[in-house]
N, C-alpha and C positions, 0 to 999 in steps of 0.2 A: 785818167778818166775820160779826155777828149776822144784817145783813140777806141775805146767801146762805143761813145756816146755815135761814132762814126760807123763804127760795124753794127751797132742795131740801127741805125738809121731813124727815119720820123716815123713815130708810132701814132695811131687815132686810137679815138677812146673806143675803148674795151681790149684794145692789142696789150698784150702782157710779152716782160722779159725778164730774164733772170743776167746777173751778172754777176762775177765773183765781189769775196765781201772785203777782200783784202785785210785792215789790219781788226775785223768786227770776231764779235767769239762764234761767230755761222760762218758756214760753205758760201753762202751763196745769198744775195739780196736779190728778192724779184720787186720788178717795178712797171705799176700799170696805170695807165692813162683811164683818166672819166671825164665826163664830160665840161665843159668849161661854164660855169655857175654865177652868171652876174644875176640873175635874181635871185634872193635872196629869200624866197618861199618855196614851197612843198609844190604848189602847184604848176609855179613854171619849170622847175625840175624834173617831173615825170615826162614831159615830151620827149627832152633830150634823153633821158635815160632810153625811151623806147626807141629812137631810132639808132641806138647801137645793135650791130648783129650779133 
């Protein structure tokens, strides 16, 4: 898992990747970054959601 976690490299939120699922019953596990959530309300959450592109 180290050597994928090194071919996709650092992802920012909203960047999506897919990787194989190895021993899971799917092709393929995609996996995507949001934004990071130390408040713990609705309100301080929508900033950050909007400045993803």
């Amino acid at each position: 898992m180290d050597l994928i976690g090194k071919k996709i490299g650092i992802m920012m939120p909203g960047q999506v990747a897919h990787t194989p699922a190895f021993n899971l019953s799917a092709k393929y596990i995609i996996h995507t970054i949001g934004p990071a959530w130390k408040e713990r309300t609705y309100a301080n959450l929508v900033p950050q959601i909007e400045k993803i592109p």
